[in-house]
N, C-alpha and C positions, 0 to 999 in steps of 0.2 A: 679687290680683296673681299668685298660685302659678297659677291657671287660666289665665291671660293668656300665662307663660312656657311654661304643656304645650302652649297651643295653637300656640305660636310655634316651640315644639318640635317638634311634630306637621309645623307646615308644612316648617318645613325639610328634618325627613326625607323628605314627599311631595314636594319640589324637590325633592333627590336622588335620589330614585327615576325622577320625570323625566325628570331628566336622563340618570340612569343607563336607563333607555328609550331617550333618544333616540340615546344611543350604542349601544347593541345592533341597535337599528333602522337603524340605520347601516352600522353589522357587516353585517348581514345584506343589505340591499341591495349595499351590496360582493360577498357570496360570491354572491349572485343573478346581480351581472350576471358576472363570473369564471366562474359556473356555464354563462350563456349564450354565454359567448366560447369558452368547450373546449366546448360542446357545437356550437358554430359550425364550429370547428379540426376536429373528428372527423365531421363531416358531408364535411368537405371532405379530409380524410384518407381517408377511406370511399372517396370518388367516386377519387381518386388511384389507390389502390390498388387499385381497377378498373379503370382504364386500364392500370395496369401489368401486372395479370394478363392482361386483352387484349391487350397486346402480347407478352407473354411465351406465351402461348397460340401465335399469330400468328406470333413468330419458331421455335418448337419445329415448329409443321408447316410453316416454311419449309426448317429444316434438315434435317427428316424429306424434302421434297422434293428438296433438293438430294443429301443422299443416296442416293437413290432413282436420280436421275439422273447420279453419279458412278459407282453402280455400273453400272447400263446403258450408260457409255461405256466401263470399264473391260470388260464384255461385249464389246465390239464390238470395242475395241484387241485382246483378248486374238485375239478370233476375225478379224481382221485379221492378225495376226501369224501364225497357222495357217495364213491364205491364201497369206500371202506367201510361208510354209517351203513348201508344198504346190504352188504356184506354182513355188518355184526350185525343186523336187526333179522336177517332169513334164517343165516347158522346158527343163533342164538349165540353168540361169539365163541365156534369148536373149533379148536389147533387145525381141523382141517381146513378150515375156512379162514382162517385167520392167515395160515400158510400161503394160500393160494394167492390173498390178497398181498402176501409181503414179497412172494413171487413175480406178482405182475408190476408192483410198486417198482423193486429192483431191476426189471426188463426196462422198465418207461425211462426210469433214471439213467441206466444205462446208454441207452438212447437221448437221452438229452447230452451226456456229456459227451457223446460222439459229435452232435453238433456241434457244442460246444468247441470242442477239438477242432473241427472245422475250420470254424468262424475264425478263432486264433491263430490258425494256420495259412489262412487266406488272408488274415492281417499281417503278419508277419512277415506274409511275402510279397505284397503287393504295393 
């Protein structure tokens, strides 16, 4: 009978053990697939923050161009303003000269807002 209870004994503990397997085994398929979802999240976090850095890329030589092209107007206001001192100081400031200067003033501007036009147009679609 003492053999019959070790053996009884024995099995119980190998049931527990089982079962304590089948919970670990459990566990662990758990942290598997957790493992495969953040590993899913950071593929796609990845790709994100690739995009972002291409836009951030993207908008840095946008500003670098607009500045580029704030200073070259501000060129041209400045050397417009020259014209126009050097303008009134020859004509002694006469409707003819004054004319011609609000003439050429008008063409330049014109011109700027062509590019202007441009530039928005090429942002717009691109």
């Amino acid at each position: 009978m003492s053999e019959l209870q070790s053996l009884k004994r024995q099995h119980d503990r190998c049931e527990k053990a089982v079962q304590e397997s089948e919970y670990y085994r459990g566990q662990h398929r758990s942290v598997l697939s957790k493992l495969d979802s953040t590993t899913q999240e950071m593929h796609t976090l990845r790709s994100k923050y690739g995009d972002v850095l291409t836009g951030k890329q993207r908008l840095e030589q946008e500003v670098h161009s607009l500045s580029q092209a704030r200073e070259e107007d501000r060129k041209e206001i400045n050397d417009l303003r020259r014209q126009q001192q050097e303008a009134v100081i020859k004509g002694n400031g006469t409707n003819e000269t004054l004319n011609q200067l609000y003439v050429n003033t008008l063409r330049k501007c014109e011109a700027i807002k062509g590019k202007l036009a441009f530039f928005i147009y090429f942002k717009i679609n691109v």
